[in-house]
Backbone as a printed PyTorch tensor [residue, N CA C, xyz], in Angstrom:
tensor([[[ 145.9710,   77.7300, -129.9780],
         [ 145.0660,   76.9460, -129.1430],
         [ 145.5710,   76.9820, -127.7060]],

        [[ 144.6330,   77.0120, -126.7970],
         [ 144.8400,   77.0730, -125.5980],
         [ 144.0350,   76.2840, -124.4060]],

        [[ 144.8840,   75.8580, -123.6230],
         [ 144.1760,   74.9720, -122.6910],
         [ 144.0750,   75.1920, -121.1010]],

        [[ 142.8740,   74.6120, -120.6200],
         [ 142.8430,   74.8350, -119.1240],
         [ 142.6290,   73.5070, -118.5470]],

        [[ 143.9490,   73.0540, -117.9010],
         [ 143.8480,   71.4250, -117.0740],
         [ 143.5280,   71.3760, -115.9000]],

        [[ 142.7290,   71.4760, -115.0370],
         [ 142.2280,   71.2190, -113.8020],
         [ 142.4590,   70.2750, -112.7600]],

        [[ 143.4620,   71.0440, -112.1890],
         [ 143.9360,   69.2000, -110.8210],
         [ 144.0490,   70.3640, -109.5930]],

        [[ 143.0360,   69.9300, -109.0050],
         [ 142.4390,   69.9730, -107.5150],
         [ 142.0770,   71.4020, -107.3840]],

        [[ 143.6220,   72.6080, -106.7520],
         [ 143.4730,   73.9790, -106.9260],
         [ 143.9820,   74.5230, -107.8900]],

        [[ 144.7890,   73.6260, -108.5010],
         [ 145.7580,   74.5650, -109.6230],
         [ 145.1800,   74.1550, -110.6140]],

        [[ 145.5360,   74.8410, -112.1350],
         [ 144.8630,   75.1330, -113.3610],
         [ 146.0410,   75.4520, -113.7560]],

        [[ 146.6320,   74.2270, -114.8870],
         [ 147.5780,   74.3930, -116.1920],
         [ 147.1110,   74.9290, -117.2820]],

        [[ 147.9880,   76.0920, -117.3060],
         [ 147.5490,   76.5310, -118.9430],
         [ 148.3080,   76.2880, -119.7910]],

        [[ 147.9700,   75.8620, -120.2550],
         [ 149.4260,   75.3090, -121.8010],
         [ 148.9520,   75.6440, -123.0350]],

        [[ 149.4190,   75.9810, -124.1530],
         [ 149.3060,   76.5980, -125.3660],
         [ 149.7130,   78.0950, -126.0990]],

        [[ 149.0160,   78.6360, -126.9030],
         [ 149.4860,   79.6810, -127.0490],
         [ 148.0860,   80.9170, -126.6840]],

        [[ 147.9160,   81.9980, -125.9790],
         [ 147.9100,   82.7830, -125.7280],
         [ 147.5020,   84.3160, -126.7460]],

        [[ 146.1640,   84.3650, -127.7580],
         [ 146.7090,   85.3430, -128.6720],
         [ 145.5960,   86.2000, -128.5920]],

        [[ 145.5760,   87.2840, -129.1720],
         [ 143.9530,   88.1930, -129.1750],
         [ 143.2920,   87.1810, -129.7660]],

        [[ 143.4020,   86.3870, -130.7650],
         [ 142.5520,   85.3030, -131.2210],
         [ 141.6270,   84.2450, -130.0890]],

        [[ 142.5670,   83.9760, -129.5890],
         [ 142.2740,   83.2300, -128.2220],
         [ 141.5680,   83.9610, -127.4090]],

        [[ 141.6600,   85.1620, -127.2030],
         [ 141.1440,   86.2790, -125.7550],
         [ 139.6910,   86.4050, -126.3680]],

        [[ 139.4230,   86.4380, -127.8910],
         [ 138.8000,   87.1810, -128.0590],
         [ 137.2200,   86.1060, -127.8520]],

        [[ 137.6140,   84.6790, -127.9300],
         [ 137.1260,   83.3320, -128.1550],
         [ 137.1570,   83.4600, -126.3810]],

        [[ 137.7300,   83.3590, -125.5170],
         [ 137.7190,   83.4030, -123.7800],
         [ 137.1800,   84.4460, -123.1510]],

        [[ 137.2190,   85.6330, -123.8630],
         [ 136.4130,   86.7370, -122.7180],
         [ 135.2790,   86.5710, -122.6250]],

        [[ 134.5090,   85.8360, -123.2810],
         [ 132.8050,   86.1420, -122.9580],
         [ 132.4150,   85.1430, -121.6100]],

        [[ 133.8420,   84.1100, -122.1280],
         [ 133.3990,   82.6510, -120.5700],
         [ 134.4840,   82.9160, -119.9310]],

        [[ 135.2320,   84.0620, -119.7000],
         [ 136.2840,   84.2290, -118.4900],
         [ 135.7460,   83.6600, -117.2160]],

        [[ 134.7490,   83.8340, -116.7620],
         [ 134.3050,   83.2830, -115.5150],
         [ 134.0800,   81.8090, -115.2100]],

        [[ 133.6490,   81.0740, -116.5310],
         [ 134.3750,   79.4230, -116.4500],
         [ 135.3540,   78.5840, -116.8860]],

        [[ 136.4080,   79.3580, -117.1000],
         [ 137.3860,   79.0070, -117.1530],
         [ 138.2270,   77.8300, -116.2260]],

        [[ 137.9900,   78.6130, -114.5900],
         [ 138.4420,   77.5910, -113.6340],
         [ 136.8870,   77.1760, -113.1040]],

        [[ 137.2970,   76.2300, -111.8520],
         [ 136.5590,   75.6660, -110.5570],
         [ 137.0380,   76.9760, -109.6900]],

        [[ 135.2200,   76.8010, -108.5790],
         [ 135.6790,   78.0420, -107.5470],
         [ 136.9820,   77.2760, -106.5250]],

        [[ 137.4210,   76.3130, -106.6130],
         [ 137.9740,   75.6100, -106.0940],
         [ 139.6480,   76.3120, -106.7370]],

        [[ 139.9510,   77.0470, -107.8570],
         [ 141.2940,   77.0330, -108.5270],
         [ 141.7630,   78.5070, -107.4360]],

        [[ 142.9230,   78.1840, -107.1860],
         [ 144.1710,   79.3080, -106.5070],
         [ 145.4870,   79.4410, -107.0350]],

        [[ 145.4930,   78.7880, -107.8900],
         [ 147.0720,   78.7910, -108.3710],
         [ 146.5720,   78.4970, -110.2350]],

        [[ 147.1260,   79.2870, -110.9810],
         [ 147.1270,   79.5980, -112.1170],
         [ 148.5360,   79.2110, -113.0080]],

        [[ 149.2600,   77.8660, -113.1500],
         [ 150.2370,   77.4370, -113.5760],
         [ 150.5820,   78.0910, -115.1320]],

        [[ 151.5640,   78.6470, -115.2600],
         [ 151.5500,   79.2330, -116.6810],
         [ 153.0740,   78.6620, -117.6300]],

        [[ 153.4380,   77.3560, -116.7420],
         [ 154.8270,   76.8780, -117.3230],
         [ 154.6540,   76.5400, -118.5900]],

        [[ 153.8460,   76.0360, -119.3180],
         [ 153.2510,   75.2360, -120.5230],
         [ 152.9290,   76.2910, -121.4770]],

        [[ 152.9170,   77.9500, -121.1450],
         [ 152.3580,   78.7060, -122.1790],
         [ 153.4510,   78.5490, -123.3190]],

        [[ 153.0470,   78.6900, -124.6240],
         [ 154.1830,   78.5400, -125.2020],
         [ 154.2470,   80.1000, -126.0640]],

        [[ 153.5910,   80.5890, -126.2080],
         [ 153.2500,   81.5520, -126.9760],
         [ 152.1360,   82.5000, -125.9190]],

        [[ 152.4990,   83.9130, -125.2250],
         [ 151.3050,   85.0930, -125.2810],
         [ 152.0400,   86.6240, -125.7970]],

        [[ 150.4900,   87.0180, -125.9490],
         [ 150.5040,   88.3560, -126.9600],
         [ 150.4120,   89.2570, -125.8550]],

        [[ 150.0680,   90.5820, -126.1210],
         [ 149.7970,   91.4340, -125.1230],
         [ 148.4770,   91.4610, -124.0680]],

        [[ 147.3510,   91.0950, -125.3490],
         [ 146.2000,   90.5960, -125.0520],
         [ 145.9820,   89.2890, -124.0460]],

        [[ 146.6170,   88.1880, -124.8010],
         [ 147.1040,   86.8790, -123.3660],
         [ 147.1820,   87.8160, -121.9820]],

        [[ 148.2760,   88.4900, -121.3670],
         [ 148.8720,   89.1920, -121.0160],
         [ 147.6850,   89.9500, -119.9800]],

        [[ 147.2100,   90.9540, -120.5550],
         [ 145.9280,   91.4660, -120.2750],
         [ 144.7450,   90.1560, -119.9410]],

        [[ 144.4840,   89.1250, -120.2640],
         [ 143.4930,   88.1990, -119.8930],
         [ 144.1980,   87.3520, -118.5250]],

        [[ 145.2150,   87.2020, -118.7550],
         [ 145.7570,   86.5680, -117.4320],
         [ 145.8740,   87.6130, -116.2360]],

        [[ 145.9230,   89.1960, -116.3130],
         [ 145.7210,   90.0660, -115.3680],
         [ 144.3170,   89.4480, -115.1740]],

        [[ 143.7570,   90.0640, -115.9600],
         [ 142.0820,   90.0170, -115.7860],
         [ 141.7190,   89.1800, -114.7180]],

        [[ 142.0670,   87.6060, -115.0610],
         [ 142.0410,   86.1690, -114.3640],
         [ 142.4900,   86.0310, -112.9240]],

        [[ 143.3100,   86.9320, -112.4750],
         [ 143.6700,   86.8170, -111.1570],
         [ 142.5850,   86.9620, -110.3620]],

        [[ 141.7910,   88.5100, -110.5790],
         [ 140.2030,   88.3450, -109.4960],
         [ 139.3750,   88.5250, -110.4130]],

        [[ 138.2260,   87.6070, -109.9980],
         [ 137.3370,   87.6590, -111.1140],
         [ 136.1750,   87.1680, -109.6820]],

        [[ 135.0410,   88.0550, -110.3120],
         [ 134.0130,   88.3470, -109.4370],
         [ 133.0730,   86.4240, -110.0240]],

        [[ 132.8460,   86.1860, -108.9730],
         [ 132.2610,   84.8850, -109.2400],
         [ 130.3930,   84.8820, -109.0490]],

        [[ 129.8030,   84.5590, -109.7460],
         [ 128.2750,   84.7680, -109.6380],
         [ 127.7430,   83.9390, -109.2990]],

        [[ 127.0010,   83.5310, -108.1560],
         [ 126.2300,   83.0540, -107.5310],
         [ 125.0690,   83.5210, -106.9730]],

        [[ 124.6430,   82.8010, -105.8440],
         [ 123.5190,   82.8570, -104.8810],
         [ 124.2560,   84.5100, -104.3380]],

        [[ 125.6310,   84.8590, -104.1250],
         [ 126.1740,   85.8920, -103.5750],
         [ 126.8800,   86.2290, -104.0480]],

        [[ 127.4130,   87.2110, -104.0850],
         [ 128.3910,   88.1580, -105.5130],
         [ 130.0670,   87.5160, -104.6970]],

        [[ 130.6890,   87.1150, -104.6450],
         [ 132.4170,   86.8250, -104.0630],
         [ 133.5230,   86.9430, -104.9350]],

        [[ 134.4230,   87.1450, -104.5180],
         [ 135.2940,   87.5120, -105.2320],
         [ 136.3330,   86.7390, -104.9710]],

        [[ 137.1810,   85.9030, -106.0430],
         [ 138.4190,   85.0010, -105.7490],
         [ 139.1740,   85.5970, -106.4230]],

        [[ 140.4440,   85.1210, -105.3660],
         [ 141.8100,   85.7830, -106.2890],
         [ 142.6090,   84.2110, -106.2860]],

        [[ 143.3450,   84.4440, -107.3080],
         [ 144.3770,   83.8420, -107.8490],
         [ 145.8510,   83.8080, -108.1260]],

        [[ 146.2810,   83.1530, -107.4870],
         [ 148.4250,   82.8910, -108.3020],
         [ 148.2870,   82.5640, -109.4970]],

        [[ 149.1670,   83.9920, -110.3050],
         [ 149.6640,   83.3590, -111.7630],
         [ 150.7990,   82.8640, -111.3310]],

        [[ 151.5300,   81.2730, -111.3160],
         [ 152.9350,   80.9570, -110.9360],
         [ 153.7390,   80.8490, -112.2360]],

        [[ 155.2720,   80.1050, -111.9170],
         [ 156.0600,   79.5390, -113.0540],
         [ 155.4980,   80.0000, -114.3780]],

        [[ 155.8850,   81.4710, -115.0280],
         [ 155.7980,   81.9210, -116.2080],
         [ 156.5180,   81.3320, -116.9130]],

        [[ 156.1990,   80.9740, -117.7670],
         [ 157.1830,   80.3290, -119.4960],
         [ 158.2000,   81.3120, -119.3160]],

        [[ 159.6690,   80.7370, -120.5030],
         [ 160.2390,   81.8260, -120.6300],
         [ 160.0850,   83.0080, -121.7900]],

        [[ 159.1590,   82.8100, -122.7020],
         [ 158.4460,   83.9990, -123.1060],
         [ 157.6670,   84.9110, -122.9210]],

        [[ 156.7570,   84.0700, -121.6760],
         [ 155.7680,   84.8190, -120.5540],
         [ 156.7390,   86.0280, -119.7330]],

        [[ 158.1230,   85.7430, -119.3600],
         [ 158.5740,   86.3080, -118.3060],
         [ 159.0990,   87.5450, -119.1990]],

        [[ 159.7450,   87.1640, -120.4020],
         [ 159.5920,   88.5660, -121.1920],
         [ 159.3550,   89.7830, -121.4060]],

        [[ 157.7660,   89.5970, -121.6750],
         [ 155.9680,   90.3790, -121.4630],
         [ 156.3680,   90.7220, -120.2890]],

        [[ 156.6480,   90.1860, -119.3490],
         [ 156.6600,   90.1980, -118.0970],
         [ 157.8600,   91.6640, -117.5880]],

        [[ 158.5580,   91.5290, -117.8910],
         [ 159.7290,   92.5570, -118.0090],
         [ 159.3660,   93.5090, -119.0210]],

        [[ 159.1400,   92.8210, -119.7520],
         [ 158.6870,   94.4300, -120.8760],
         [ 157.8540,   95.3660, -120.2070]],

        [[ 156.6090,   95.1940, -119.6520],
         [ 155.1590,   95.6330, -119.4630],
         [ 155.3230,   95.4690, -117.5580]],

        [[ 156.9240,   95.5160, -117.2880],
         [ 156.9570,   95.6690, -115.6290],
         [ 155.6680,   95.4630, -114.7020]],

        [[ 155.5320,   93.8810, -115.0260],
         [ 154.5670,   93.0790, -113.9790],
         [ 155.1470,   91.9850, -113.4860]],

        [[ 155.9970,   92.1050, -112.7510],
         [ 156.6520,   91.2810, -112.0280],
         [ 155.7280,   90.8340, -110.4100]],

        [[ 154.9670,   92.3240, -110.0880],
         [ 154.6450,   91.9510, -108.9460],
         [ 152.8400,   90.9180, -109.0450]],

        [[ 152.4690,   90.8830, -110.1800],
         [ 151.6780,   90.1670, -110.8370],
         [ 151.4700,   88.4340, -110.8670]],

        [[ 153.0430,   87.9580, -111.1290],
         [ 152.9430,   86.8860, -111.3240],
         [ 154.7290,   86.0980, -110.5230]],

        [[ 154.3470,   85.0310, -109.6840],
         [ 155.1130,   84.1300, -109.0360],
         [ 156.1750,   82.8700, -109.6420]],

        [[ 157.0350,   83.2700, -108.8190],
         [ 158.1260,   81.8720, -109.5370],
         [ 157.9770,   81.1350, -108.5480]],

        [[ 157.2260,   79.2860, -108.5020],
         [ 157.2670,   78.3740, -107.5430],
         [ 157.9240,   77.1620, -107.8440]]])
């Protein structure tokens, strides 16, 4: 199970992270956050797969649909220490922030 907490710009994700999960989030990737979110908190993950992994790339820009096509980008910050792992394994360091 996985969660998205919403306070102001940032967005806590806490839970676990699995193709199970991705597969249940890709169709509403785009409401996930507020156009308002810039920072993507990932201290709380407790558990991601490769797929997690791949959906949190995804999540950084994501084309937003409106009245006008825009595009927001996003900070993945403070990776779990299993996140940072993935993270070293799959050399995406320049991906995601320690704050």
């Amino acid at each position: 199970m996985i969660t998205f907490n919403q306070q102001d710009d940032r967005c806590i994700v806490s839970g676990r992270l699995t193709q199970d999960e991705v597969k249940q989030l890709w169709p509403k990737r785009h409401e996930l956050f507020t156009a308002s979110t810039q920072v993507v908190d990932l201290s709380a993950v407790e558990y991601v797969d490769s797929a997690g992994v791949a959906l949190l790339l995804a999540l950084i820009k994501l084309h937003v649909s409106s009245s006008q096509e825009t595009s927001v980008s996003r900070q993945l910050v403070n990776p779990s220490v299993q996140l940072k792992k993935m993270i070293e394994l799959y050399d995406l360091d320049a991906f995601f922030s320690q704050v």
